[in-house]
Every structure is written in structure tokens, then in C-alpha cells.
C-alpha positions in Angstrom: 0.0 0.0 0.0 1.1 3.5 -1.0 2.1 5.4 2.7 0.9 8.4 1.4 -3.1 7.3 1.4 -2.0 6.4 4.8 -1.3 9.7 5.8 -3.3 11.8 3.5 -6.6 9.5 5.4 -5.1 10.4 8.9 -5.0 14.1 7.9 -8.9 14.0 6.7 -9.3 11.9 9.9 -8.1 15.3 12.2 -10.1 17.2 10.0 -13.4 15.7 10.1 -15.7 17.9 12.0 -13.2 20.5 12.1 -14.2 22.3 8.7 -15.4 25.4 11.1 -12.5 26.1 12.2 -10.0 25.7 9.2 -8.7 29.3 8.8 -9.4 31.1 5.5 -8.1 34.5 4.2 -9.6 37.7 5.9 -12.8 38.5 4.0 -14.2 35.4 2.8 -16.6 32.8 4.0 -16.1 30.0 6.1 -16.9 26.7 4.7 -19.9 26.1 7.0 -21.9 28.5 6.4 -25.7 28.5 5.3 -25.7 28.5 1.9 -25.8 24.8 1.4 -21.9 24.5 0.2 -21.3 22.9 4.0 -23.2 19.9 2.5 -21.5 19.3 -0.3 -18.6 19.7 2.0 -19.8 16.9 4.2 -20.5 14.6 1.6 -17.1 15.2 0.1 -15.4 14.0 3.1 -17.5 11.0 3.8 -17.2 9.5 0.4 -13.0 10.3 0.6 -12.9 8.0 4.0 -14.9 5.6 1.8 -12.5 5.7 -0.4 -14.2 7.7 -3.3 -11.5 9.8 -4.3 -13.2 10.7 -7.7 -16.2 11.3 -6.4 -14.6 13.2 -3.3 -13.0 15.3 -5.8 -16.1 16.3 -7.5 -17.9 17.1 -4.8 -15.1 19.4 -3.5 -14.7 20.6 -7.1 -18.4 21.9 -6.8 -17.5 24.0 -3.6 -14.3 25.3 -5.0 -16.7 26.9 -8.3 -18.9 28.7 -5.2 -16.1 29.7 -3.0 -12.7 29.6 -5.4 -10.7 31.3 -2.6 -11.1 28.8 0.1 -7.8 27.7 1.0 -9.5 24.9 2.5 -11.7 23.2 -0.1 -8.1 24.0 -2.0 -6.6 21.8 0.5 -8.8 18.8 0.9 -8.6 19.3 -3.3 -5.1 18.7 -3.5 -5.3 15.9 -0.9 -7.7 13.7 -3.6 -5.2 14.1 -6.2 -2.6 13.3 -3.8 -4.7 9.8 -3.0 -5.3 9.3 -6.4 -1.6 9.6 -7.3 -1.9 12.4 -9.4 0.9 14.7 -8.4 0.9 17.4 -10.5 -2.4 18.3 -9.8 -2.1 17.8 -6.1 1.0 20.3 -6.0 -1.3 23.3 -7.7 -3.9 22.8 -5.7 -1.5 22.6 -2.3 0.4 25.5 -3.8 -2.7 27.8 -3.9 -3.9 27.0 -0.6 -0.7 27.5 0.7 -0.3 31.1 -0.8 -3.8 32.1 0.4 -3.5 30.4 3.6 -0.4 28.4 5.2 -2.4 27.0 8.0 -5.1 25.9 5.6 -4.8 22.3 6.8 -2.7 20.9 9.2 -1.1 18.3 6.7 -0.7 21.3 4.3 3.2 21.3 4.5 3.5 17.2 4.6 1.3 16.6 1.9 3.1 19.5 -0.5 6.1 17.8 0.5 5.5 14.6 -0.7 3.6 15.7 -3.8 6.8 17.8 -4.5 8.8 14.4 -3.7 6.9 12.7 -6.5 7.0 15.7 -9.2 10.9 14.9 -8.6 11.1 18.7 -6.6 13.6 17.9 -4.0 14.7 20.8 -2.5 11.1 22.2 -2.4 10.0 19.1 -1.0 12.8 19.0 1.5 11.6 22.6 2.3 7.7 21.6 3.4 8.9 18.7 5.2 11.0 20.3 7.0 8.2 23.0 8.2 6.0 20.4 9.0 8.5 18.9 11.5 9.2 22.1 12.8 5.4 22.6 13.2 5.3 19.6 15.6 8.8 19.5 17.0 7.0 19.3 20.4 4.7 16.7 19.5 6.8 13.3 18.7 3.2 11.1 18.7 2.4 13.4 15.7 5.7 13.1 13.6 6.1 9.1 14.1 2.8 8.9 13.1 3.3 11.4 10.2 6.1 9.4 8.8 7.8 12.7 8.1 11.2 11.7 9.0 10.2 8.7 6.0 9.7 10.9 3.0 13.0 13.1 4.2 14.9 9.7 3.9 13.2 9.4 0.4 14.2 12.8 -0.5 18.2 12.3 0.7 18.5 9.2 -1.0 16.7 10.8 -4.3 19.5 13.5 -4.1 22.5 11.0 -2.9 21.8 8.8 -5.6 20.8 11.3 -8.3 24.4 12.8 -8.0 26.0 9.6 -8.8 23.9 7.9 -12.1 24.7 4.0 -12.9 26.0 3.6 -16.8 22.9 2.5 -18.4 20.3 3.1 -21.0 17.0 3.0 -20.6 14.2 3.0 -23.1 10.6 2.6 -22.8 9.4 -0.2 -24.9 6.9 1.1 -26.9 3.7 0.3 -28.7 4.7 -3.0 -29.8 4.6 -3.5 -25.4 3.0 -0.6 -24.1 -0.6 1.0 -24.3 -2.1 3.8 -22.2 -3.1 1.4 -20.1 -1.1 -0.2 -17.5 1.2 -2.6 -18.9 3.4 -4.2 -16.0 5.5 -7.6 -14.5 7.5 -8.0 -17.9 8.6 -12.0 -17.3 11.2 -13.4 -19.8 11.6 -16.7 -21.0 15.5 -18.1 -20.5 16.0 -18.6 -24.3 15.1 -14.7 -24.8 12.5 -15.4 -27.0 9.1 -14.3 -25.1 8.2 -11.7 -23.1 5.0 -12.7 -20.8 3.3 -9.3 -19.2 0.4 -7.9 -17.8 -2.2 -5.4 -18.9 -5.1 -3.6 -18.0 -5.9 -2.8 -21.7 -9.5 -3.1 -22.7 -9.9 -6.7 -23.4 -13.0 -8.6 -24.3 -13.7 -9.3 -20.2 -13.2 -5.9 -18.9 -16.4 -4.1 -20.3 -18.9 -6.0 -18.0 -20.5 -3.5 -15.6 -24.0 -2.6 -13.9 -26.1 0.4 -14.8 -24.5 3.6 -13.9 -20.8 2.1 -12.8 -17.3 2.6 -14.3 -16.2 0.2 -16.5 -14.0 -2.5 -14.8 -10.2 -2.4 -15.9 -9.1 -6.3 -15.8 -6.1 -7.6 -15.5 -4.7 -10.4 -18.5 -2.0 -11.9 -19.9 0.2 -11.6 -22.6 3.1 -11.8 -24.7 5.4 -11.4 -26.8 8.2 -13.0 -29.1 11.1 -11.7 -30.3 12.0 -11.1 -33.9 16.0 -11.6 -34.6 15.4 -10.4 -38.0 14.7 -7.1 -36.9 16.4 -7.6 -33.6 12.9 -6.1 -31.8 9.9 -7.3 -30.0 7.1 -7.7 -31.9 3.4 -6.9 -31.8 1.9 -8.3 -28.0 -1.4 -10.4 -28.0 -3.6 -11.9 -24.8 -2.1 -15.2 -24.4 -4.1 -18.0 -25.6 -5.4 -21.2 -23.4 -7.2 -21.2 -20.1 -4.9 -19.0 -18.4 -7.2 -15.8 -19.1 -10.6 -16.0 -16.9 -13.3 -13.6 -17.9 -14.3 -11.2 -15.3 -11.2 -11.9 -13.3 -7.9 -10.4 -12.3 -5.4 -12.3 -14.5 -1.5 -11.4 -13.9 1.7 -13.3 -14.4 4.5 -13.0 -11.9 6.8 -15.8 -12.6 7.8 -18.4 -15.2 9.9 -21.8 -14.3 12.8 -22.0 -16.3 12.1 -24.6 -18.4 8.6 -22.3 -19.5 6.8 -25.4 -18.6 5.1 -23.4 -15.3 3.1 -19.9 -15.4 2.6 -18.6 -11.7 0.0 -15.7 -11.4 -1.9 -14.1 -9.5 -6.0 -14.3 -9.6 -8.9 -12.6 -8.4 -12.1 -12.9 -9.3 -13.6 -10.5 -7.0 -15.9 -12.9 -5.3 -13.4 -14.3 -3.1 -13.0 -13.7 0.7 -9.2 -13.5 0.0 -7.5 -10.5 -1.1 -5.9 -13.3 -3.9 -4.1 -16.1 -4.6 -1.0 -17.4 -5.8 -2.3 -20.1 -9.1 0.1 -22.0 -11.6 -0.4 -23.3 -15.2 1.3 -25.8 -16.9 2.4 -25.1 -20.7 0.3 -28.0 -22.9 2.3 -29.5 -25.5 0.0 -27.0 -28.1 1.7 -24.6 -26.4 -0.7 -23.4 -24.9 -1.3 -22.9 -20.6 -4.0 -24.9 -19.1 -6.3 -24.1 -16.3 -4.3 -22.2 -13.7 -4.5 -24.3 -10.5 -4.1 -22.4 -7.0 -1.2 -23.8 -5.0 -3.4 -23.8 -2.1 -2.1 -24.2 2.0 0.6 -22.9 3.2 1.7 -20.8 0.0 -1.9 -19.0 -0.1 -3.8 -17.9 3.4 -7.0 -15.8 3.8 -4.7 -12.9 3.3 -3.6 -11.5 0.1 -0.4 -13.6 -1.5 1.0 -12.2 -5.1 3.9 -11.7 -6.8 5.4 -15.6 -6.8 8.4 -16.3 -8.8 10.5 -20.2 -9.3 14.3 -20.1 -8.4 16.0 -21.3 -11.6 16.5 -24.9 -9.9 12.5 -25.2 -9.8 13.0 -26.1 -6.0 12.3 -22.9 -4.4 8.7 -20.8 -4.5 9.8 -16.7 -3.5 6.1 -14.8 -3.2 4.7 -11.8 -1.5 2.3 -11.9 1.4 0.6 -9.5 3.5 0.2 -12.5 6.5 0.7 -11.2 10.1 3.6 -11.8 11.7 6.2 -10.2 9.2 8.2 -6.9 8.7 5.7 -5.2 7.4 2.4 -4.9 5.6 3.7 -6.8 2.5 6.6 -9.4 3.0 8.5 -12.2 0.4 8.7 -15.5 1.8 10.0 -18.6 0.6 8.9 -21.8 0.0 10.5 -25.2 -1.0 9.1 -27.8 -2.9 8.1 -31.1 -1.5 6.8 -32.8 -4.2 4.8 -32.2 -7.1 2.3 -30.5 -5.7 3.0 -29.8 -2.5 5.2 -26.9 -0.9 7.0 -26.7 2.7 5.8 -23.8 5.1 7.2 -20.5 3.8 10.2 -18.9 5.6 10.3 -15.1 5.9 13.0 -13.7 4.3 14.5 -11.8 7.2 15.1 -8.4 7.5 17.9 -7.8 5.0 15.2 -8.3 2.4 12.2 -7.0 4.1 11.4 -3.3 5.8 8.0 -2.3 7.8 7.1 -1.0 4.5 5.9 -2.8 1.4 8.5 -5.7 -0.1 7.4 -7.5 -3.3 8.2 -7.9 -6.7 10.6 -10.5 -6.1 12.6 -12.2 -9.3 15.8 -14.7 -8.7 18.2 -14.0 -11.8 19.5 -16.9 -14.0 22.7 -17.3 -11.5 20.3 -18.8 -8.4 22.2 -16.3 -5.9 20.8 -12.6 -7.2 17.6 -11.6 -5.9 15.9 -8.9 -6.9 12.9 -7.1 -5.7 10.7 -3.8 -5.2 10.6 -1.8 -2.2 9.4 1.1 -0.3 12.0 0.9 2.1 15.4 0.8 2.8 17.0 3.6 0.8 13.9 4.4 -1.6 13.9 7.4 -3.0 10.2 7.2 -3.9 7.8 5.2 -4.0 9.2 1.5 -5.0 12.6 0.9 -5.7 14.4 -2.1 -7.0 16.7 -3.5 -5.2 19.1 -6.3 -5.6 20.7 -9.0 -2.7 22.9 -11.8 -2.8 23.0 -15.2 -1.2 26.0 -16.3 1.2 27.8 -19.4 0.6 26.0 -19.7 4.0 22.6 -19.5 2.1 21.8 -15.9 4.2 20.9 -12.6 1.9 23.3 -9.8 2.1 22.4 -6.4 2.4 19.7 -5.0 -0.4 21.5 -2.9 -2.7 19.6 0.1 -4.6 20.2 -0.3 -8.5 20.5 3.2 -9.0 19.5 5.8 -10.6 18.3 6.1 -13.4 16.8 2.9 -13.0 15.1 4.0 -9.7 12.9 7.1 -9.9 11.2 9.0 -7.5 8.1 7.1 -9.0 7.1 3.4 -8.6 9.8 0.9 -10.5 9.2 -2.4 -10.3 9.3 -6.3 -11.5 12.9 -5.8 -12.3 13.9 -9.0 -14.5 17.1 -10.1 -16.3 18.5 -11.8 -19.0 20.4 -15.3 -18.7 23.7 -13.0 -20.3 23.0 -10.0 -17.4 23.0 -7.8 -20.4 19.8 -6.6 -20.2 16.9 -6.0 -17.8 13.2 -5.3 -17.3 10.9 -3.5 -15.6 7.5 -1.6 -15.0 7.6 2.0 -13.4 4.9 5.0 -14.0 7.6 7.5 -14.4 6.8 10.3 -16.4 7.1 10.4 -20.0 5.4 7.1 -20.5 2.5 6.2 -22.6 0.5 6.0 -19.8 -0.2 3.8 -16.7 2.4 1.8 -16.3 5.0 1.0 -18.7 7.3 -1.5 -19.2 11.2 -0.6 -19.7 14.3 -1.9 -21.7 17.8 -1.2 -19.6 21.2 -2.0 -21.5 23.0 -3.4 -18.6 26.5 -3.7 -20.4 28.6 -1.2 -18.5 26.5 -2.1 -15.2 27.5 -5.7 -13.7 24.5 -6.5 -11.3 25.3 -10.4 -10.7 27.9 -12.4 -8.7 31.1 -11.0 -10.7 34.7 -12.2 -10.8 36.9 -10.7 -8.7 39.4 -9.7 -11.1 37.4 -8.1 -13.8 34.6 -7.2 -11.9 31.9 -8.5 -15.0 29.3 -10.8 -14.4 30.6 -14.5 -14.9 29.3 -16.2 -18.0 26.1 -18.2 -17.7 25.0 -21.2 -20.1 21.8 -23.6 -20.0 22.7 -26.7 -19.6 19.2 -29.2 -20.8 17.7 -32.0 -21.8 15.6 -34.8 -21.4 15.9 -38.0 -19.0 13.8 -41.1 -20.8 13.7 -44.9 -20.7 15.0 -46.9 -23.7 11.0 -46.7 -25.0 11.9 -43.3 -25.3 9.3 -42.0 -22.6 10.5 -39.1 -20.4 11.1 -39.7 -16.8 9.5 -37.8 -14.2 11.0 -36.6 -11.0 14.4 -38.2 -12.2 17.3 -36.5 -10.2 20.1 -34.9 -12.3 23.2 -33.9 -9.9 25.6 -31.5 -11.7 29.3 -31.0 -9.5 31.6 -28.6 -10.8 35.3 -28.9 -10.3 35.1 -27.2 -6.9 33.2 -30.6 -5.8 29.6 -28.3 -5.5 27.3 -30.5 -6.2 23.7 -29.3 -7.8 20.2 -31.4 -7.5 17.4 -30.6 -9.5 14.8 -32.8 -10.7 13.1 -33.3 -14.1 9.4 -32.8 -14.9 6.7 -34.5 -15.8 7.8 -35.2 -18.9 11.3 -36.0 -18.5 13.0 -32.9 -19.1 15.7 -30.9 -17.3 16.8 -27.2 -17.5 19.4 -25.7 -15.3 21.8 -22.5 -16.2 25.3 -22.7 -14.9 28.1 -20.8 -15.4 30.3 -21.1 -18.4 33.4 -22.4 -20.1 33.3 -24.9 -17.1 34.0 -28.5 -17.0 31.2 -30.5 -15.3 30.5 -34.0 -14.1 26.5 -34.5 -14.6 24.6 -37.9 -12.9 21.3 -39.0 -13.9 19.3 -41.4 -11.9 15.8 -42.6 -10.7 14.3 -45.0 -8.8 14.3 -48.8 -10.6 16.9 -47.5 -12.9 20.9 -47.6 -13.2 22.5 -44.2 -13.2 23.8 -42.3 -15.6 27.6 -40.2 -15.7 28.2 -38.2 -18.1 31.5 -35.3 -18.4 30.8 -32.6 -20.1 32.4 -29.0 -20.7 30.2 -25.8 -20.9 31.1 -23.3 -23.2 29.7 -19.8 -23.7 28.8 -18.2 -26.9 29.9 -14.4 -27.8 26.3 -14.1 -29.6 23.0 -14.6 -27.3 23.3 -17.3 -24.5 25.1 -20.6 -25.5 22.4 -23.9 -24.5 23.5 -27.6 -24.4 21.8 -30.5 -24.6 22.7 -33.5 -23.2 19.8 -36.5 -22.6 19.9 -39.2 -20.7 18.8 -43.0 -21.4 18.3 -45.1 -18.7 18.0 -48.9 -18.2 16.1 -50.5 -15.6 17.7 -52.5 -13.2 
């Protein structure tokens, strides 16, 4: 949840009942008087605790034509676009109120400041907030409960990291992607071929309403492929299969390795839950089948989202809003059992997760990268992405913001990345977009983000090793065990799915010794060498054949 509905409520909260005494310029009305604007007043500040910001807005809007000096209604104007995440509309209507009347509300000088925070105004923001504490130094209840002290972090670490820009390039990805809609959660296949997303885009389930509401905007799934020829993406469609219910919130968050799995998240807005955590399996069409909730202990009667595989297929990483965690919205992990069944999910700890929101999480291609979105730690607005690395020890280091310009003083999030770390991913609704969300391109090729080597400080190679592990009838194998050890003696386990087949990425020009075995067979050796491959990501196949015993 966005902090700043948090506060921007507890400020209409203070106000309610109070319009009587909100000070307005010498000569003009009060806003209750008797001429009937008091109860347009009223109703405006019911339906914003209701959560009716449009209609809030309107209803203030009304006032404002009757009394267009009242630094008040000005005030409580600004705070609806503020709620609604509209920025530059919230700072002209704070700005007014605030040259008519300073003391128009008493969240005038916090909400300027962080509407000036998101219009990327630093030093003005910086400015407000700083009143504001100023205004209640004597009142320390008021300031924790503010979050004051919050946005000025955001603002210092907007400026600390705006002085020192990461080397990339960032473009936004266009119509053949993007619509005015929100587009969000790019997902990228390992081979670099498809690009799964999600969109709010008019679709043929999202027109469905009752007499007199606002159209629904539902959430679906699509896609799309890359064209070498051109060396773009090409034109997105909704995905085909069973994997987009009508009348239901349909997003992708995560896609196994092997593309075999689709995890989303679904809603069909009859549920007691805030959501669940579903997965599809790809059809040899193709095509996704019926997306199947992972039920107990991955999804609880609270609201679960954002669930990603680790490249080995044995680890679940997902977002839950559960009690007992950092904060409102936590990742947790979860490891596989057996085919359908997942352990009880660990919380991350608190090198990943902050008392604010944490989600968005994505393991890169090297199984020891995480990255994720938050509106902690050093944020300079909104969500950032951030990155951590696993210990030898299996504990995650210390999140690391990716910089500006990835990071924004607007929400950036669902950071992916390409098998060579050349390239990443993401969703922010930064200015300049087409609208909504958009999703992002990032040329990663001065910036190393994964485990490097020591001694050139670039991101070590990666390869997929795959394949298939079958009986001499040629059937596939499933659940057979391939262990991969390097030349350090690590040894890797994975297993293969329900059709035989294996896909693991490991790093390159390596020399490996690879087992496969299953029960009622004889195992398998087989030495292999790795390479890499100077063009796109180099992928080996190597089956497996087993005899029974």
C-alpha cells in the first residue's frame, strides 16, 4: 500500500468535524456556512474515508466553483489528487492553498512535501517537510505517526543517488509493449525469445458492468516474441489457453525455467481473500492450461501475489501481506516437497524486508541474485528495486539500490534479467510514459549487477545446460534426479518434470561432471564442458537414457 493514502486519510481523519475552524483569508466565508456548500462539503469528506476519491474530488470541485478562494476546499482538493496519485495536480492545488492560507490544513506542508517528492522537486520538498516537522517538534506522537522523518529519507537518498547515475540506458518499450493502459511484471523466458506481461488494456472481459458504474479495468495476460530479423519485440497479444478467466484479475508474476510453469496471481472479485497465488502448466499446443491455486501454506485468507520459481524449480519466492512479518507486505520462501506440495514458507528476514511494502521478487538466471521492489530501505520514492545476494551460508546480504536512473522518484518495479546480465526489465509509472504503467528496456552492459569475478569485476558467464531423461522406450522420466558438480566438488540437484526434461543455467566455459538417476533405474555419468557463446546465450543438450535395473 502507497504510505501516502496512509497519511493523507489520517489528515482528513483530524479534519473531520473541524471544517469550522479551518482558517481562510480575511474576508471570505467559512466553509460552513448556510448556503448549502457545508453539505457538499460533508458529503465530500464521507465518500473520501470511503474511499471515493473521484467522487470526493467532484464534490469538492463543486465547492471550490462557489467559493474559489477557500484555501480549504483547496486543500482537501489537493489531498484527492494526492490519493489518487496524481501529483501534479495535487502540488497546484496545495500551492494555492498554501499562498492564500499556510495554516489551511494541518497536513498542508506534509502533503506538499510529498507531492513535491513525487513531481521529482527535491529541495522544495525537502523545504515543506522540514516546516512540518518544525510545526510539531514538540509533539513526537504526531511526527512518528506522520512518517515525516520517511519521506525526508526518500528525498536524501533521491538527491544522494541522483548525484551519482549507474551507466545504463533505458528505453521505454513502446507500442509494440506498451498501451495507455497499464502494462506491468515483464517476465522473460530463458532462451530470450518471449516476453510474458500484464495489462489492464481493454480486453473482451473488462467491459462487464451494472447500470450507472465505471467500467472494470481487468487484469490479463500476454506476450510477446522476439524477432531476430529485426532484432525487436514484436506486436503483443492476450495469451491464448485457459490462463485468461473472464471477469477476473489475471496477472503473471513468474515463469519456471524450463517455460513449462506460469505462476500468477488471480482474483475474481468474489473471493474472501485478497488473492491467490495459481500455476499453469504449458500444454504440449503450447498453450497454458487451467491455472490451478497452489493452495495451504503458500496462499492464506490474506492476500499472496507476486510468486516467482528459483532457476532450480525447487524454491517458490512470493509476496504476502500474512501477520507476523516486517511489514504490511513481505516475500517468503517456500521449498518444494513434491509435485504439488510446498513446505511452510520462511520469511526472508530483515535484509530483504522493511515495515514497508516488499514484493516484486525475481531470482536472476545465477540462483544467488535476488531482486525485488521496495518502499524501504533507501527508496527514493515510491518502489525501488533492489538487488541481494546469497552467502555461501545461504543468508541474503544487504539490499542494494540499483541506481539511478533505474530507480525514480516514482514506482519501478518487477525488475527481470536476461540469462547474459545484459539486459533488464521492468514496470515503473515514471513520467514520460505512454500511460499507466509501462514496461522498460535497460542496456546493462557497462553495469554488472550479478555475482562478478573478482578480477574483472563483470558478471561471470552463464549457459543452459538441458535436456531430457527417458527410458530406452523413449518415454520421459519424471521426478528423475540430475546432480551436476563442478570442479570445486559443489554439487547441484534438480529434478526433471513430468515429462522427463531438465533445464538448469550454470556458469560457463566450465567442465562438469552431470549424474542422472531414478528409482528402478541404473544411473547415468556423463562429463561434459560448458562453453559460452559471444552471440545470445550458448544452450547444451545433453539427454539421458536409462536402463532398468
Amino acid at each position: 500500500m502507497r504510505k501516502i493514502i496512509y497519511s493523507v486519510t489520517c489528515a482528513l481523519l483530524v479534519s473531520a468535524g473541524a471544517y469550522a475552524q479551518d482558517q481562510t483569508p480575511k474576508g471570505s466565508t467559512n466553509i460552513i456556512d448556510k448556503t448549502g456548500v457545508d453539505i457538499k462539503l460533508f458529503n465530500a469528506h464521507q465518500d473520501y474515508l470511503k474511499g471515493d476519491y473521484l467522487v470526493a474530488l467532484g464534490e469538492y470541485k463543486q465547492a471550490n466553483a462557489a467559493k474559489p478562494n477557500d484555501a480549504s476546499i483547496l486543500f482537501h482538493m489537493g489531498q484527492c489528487y494526492l490519493a489518487m496519485n496524481d501529483a501534479d495536480n495535487a502540488v497546484t492545488n496545495l500551492e494555492k492553498a498554501e499562498n492564500i492560507n499556510p495554516e489551511a490544513g494541518d497536513e498542508l506542508h506534509l502533503n506538499l512535501g510529498q507531492a513535491y517528492l513525487q513531481t521529482d522537486m527535491i529541495d522544495k520538498a525537502l523545504k515543506e517537510l522540514g516546516m512540518y516537522k518544525q510545526k510539531y517538534a514538540d509533539d513526537p506522537k504526531q511526527l512518528k505517526q506522520s512518517e515525516v522523518d520517511y519521506y525526508i529519507g526518500q528525498c536524501n537518498s533521491a538527491n544522494q543517488l541522483k548525484a551519482h547515475p549507474v551507466k545504463v540506458t533505458i528505453t521505454n518499450m513502446g507500442l509494440a509493449v506498451n498501451s495507455e493502459y497499464d502494462d506491468k511484471t515483464p517476465l522473460l523466458t530463458n532462451d530470450g525469445k518471449t516476453m510474458i506481461f500484464t495489462s489492464s488494456r481493454p480486453s473482451m472481459s473488462s467491459g462487464r458492468t451494472k447500470e450507472g458504474e465505471t467500467p472494470t479495468a481487468f487484469d490479463n495476460v500476454y506476450s510477446s516474441e522476439w524477432d531476430s530479423t529485426t532484432n525487436k519485440w514484436g506486436l503483443s497479444y492476450m495469451m491464448q489457453g485457459d490462463i485468461n478467466e473472464p471477469y477476473s484479475q489475471n496477472a503473471a508474476t513468474g515463469v519456471s525455467a524450463d517455460g513449462l510453469y506460469l505462476f500468477m496471481f488471480k482474483n475474481n472479485g468474489q473471493d474472501a481473500t485478497g488473492g491467490d497465488i495459481f500455476v499453469a502448466k504449458k500444454a504440449h499446443s503450447g498453450a497454458y492450461g487451467s491455472p490451478m491455486t497452489l493452495g495451504h501454506p503458500v496462499n492464506t485468507s490474506y492476500y499472496e501475489d507476486g510468486a516467482t520459481l528459483s532457476p532450480d524449480g525447487g524454491t517458490l519466492y512470493f509476496m504476502s501481506e500474512k501477520p507476523g512479518g516486517f511489514g504490511q507486505a513481505d516475500i517468503y520462501k517456500s521449498d518444494k516437497v513434491s509435485k504439488t506440495e510446498w513446505s511452510e514458507p520462511v520469511n526472508l528476514g530483515s535484509a530483504i524486508n522493511t515495515p514497508y511494502d516488499d514484493g516484486s521478487p525475481c531470482v536472476a538466471p545465477d540462483g544467488k541474485t535476488i531482486f525485488f521492489s521496495s518502499q524501504g530501505h533507501n527508496s527514493m520514492g515510491g518502489y525501488d528495486i533492489f538487488k541481494s545476494t546469497m552467502s555461501d551460508s545461504g543468508k541474503w546480504g544487504t539490499a542494494i539500490n540499483l541506481g539511478y536512473p533505474i530507480n525514480s522518484v516514482s514506482n519501478d518495479k518487477s525488475f527481470t534479467i536476461s540469462i547474459d546480465a545484459k539486459t533488464g526489465y521492468f514496470a515503473s509509472d515514471r513520467k514520460g510514459g505512454m500511460g499507466g504503467r509501462d514496461i522498460y528496456m535497460v542496456d546493462l552492459s557497462q553495469y554488472p549487477l550479478l555475482a562478478a569475478d573478482s578480477a574483472s569485476n563483470k558478471p561471470k558467464g552463464l549457459s543452459i545446460l538441458r535436456g531430457t531423461v527417458s527410458t530406452q522406450k523413449g518415454k520421459g522420466i519424471e521426478e528423475a534426479r540430475i546432480t551436476v558438480t563442478d570442479s570445486t566438488g559443489t554439487k547441484t540437484v534438480l529434478k526433471t518434470s513430468g515429462d522427463g526434461k531438465y533445464y538448469i543455467t550454470l556458469k560457463a566455459n566450465a567442465n562438469y561432471k552431470v549424474k542422472a538417476d531414478a528409482k528402478g533405474y541404473k544411473p547415468v555419468t556423463q562429463n561434459i564442458h560448458l562453453p559460452s557463446s559471444s552471440v545470445g546465450t550458448y544452450s547444451m543438450e545433453q539427454n539421458f537414457e536409462l536402463e532398468k535395473e
